[in-house]
C-alpha positions, -999 to 999 in steps of 0.1 A, spaced: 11 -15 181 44 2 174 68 -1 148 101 -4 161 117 5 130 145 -18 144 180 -9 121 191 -45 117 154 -54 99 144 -40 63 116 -13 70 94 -28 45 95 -61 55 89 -46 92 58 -29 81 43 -58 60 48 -77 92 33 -53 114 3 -48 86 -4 -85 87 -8 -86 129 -31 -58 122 -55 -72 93 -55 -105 112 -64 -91 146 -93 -111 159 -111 -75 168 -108 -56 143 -114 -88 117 -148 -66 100 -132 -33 97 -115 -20 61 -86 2 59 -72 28 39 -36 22 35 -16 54 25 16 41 7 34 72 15 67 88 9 67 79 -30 94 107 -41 114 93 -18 113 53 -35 120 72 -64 145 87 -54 163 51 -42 155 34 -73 168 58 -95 201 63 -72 206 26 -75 199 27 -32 182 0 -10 171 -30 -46 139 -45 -35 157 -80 -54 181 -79 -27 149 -83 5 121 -95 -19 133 -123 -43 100 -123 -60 105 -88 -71 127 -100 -97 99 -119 -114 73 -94 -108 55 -74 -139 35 -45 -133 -3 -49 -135 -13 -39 -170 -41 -14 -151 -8 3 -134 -16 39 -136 14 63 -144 20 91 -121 40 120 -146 74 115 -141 72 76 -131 100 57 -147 92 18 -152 113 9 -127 100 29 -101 63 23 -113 71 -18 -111 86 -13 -74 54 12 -63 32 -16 -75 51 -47 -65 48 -27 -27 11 -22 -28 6 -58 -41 23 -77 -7 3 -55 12 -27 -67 -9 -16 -106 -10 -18 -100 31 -52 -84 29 -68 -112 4 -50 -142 23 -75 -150 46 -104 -146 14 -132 -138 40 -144 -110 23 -146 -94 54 -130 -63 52 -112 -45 24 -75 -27 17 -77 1 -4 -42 12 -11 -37 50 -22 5 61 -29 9 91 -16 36 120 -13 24 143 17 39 172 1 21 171 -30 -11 184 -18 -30 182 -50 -22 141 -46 -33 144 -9 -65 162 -16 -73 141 -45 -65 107 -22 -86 123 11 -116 129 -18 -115 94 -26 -110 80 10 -141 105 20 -163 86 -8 -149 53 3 -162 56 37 -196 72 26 -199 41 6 -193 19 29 -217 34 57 -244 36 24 -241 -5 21 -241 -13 58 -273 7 59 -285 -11 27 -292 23 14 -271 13 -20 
């Protein structure tokens, strides 16, 4: 599958779409995926510059509260923290829709050129999958 990135359609809303024909792909219905939420400087740098308001694509961003378990990258303004979280939560509302229990979404924001974040979010994706081979083998 390809995304278009089709100029007349939000980019988001493309990719949510695209994500959902993925997750619900009869054949691939048992597999988890790590979803890098990349390019984070960059939504920073449209919220702050007043660019591209999620309210104007996503009414239910203007109702949305960040998670109290949000966790503050240095730097985060609210704003920008609410709109990183709202993201990663349609993503998740896709992922939990079907509430087979199936597979899992594990959502990590990343900025590729922050390596410390990438390193730390390829350490955690590394454990993920180990964990993951550890219970289909019943070894944990």
């Amino acid at each position: 599958m390809v995304l278009r990135e089709d100029p007349n359609q939000n980019r988001l809303r493309e990719s949510l779409d695209l994500f959902k024909s993925i997750w619900n792909n009869r054949w691939l219905r048992t597999i988890s995926v790590i979803l890098f939420l990349n390019k984070q400087d960059l939504l920073a740098e449209k919220i702050k510059a007043g660019k591209s308001k999620l309210v104007d694509y996503f009414p239910d961003f203007a109702h949305y509260q960040t998670p109290p378990d949000a966790v503050t990258d240095q730097g985060d303004e609210p704003e920008v923290l609410r709109a990183k979280y709202f993201i990663r939560d349609e993503f998740l509302r896709i992922s939990t829709a079907s509430g087979d229990g199936k597979h899992y979404c594990y959502p990590h924001f990343t900025c590729a050129v922050d390596t410390e974040n990438i390193r730390r979010v390829f350490n955690d994706c590394r454990d993920i999958i180990q964990r993951m081979h550890l219970h289909q083998y019943e070894l944990l």
